[in-house]
Each structure stands twice: as structure tokens, then as C-alpha cells.
C-alpha positions in Angstrom: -16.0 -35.6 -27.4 -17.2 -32.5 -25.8 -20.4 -31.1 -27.3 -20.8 -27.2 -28.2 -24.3 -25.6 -27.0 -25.0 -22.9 -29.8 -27.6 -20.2 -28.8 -29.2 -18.6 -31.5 -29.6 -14.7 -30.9 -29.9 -11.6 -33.7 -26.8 -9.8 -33.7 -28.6 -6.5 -32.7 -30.0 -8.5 -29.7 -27.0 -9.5 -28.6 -24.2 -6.7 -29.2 -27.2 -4.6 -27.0 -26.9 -7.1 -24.5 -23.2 -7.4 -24.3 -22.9 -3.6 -24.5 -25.3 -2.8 -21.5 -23.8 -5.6 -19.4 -20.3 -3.6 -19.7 -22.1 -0.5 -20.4 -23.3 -1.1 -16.3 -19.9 -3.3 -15.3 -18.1 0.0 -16.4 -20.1 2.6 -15.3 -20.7 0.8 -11.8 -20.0 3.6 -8.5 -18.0 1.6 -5.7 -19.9 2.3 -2.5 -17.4 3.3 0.0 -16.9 1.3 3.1 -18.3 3.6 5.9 -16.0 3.4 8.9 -16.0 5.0 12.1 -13.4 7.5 12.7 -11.2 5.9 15.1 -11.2 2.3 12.7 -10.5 4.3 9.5 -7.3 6.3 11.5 -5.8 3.0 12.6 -6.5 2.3 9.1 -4.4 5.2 7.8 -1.4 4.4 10.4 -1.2 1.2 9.0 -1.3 1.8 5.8 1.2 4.9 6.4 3.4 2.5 8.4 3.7 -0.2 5.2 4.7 2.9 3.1 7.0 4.2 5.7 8.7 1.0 5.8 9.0 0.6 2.1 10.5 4.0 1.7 13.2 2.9 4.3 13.8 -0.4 2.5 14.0 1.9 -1.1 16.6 4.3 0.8 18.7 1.5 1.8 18.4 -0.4 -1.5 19.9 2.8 -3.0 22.3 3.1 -0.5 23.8 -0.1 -1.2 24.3 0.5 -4.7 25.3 4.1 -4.8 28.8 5.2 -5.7 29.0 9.0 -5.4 30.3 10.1 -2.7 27.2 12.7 -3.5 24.8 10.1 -3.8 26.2 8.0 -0.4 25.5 11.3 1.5 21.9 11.8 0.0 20.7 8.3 1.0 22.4 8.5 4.5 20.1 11.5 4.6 16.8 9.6 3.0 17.7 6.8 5.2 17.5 9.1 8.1 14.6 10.7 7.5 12.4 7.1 6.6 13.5 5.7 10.2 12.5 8.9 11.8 9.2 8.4 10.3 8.8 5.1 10.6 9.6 4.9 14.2 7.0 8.2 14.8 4.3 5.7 13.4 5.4 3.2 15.1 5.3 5.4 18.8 1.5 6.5 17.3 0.4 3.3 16.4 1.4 2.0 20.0 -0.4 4.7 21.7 -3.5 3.9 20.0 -3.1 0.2 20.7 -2.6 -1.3 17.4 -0.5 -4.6 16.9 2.4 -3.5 15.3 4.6 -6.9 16.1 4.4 -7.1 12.3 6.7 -4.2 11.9 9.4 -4.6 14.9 11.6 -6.3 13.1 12.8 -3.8 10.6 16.4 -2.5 11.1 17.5 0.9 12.2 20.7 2.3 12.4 20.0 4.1 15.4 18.2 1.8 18.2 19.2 4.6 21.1 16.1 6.0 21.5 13.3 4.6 22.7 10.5 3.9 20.9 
């Protein structure tokens, strides 16, 4: 059988030490991470490039379930507009020499450009 260690504290002793240990848990600043510019802009291509390519995969989602003839036309556009995006981020991300293999392999309607 498992034996229980009881600790004997006064209540006022401990409710004061639970409540500064989340009183300082809670009220604890995050120190940012200092980077130096040109890490914290590949940073922020990558990170625009995951939500680029998550818009394009919402657009086509919707596209695929859409029935309006109204709705077909709007998500066409959407569509549209998240490849041209993505593959701008894509052209950027390659000019500052990040490894984008990651993201090559998403579809695009139009693969006659370029990239």
C-alpha cells in the first residue's frame, strides 16, 4: 500500500504561499527573444508563408463545397488571390535564401509562371 506524507502547515501559511506562487506564475513578463533583423524577417516570411498556405487550403476547402453559382465565383476569386500570395512569399523567401522545400509541394492552378 502506498503511504500518504501529510505536511502540517496553518491555513494562513499556506493559502499565502499558494497565492504568491500564482500570484508571481500569473503576473510573470515573457522576456522577448531578441533577434537580429535579418533572422526575425526570415522569421516573419515563414510564418507569413504557413498562413498563406492555409488561407489557400481554406479557399479551396470552400470551393469544394460551395453551391452558388455566387459563392463558386467568390472562391475562384479567394483562390486566386491566396496563390498569388503564396507564390510572392515563396519568390521572397528564395531570394533571401530560405529552405522552402517544405512548401513546393502545394498545388496551384496556374504553374505558368515562374516562380
Amino acid at each position: 500500500m502506498a503511504k500518504i506524507l501529510m505536511i502540517e502547515m496553518k491555513p494562513s501559511e499556506n493559502s499565502n504561499l499558494l497565492q504568491d506562487f500564482l500570484n508571481s506564475f500569473i503576473t510573470r513578463k515573457k522576456t522577448p527573444i531578441k533577434m537580429d533583423p535579418e533572422n526575425r524577417e526570415k522569421e516573419e516570411i515563414l510564418e507569413n508563408l504557413n498562413r498563406a498556405k492555409r488561407d489557400l487550403d481554406v479557399a479551396n476547402a470552400n470551393f469544394e463545397f460551395a453551391q452558388d453559382e455566387g459563392l463558386v465565383d467568390y472562391y475562384i476569386y479567394e483562390i486566386k488571390a491566396a496563390e498569388t500570395k503564396y507564390q510572392y512569399l515563396l519568390k521572397k523567401a528564395r531570394e533571401k535564401n530560405i529552405n522552402v522545400t517544405n512548401f513546393e509541394n502545394v498545388h496551384i492552378w496556374n504553374r505558368n509562371k515562374k516562380i
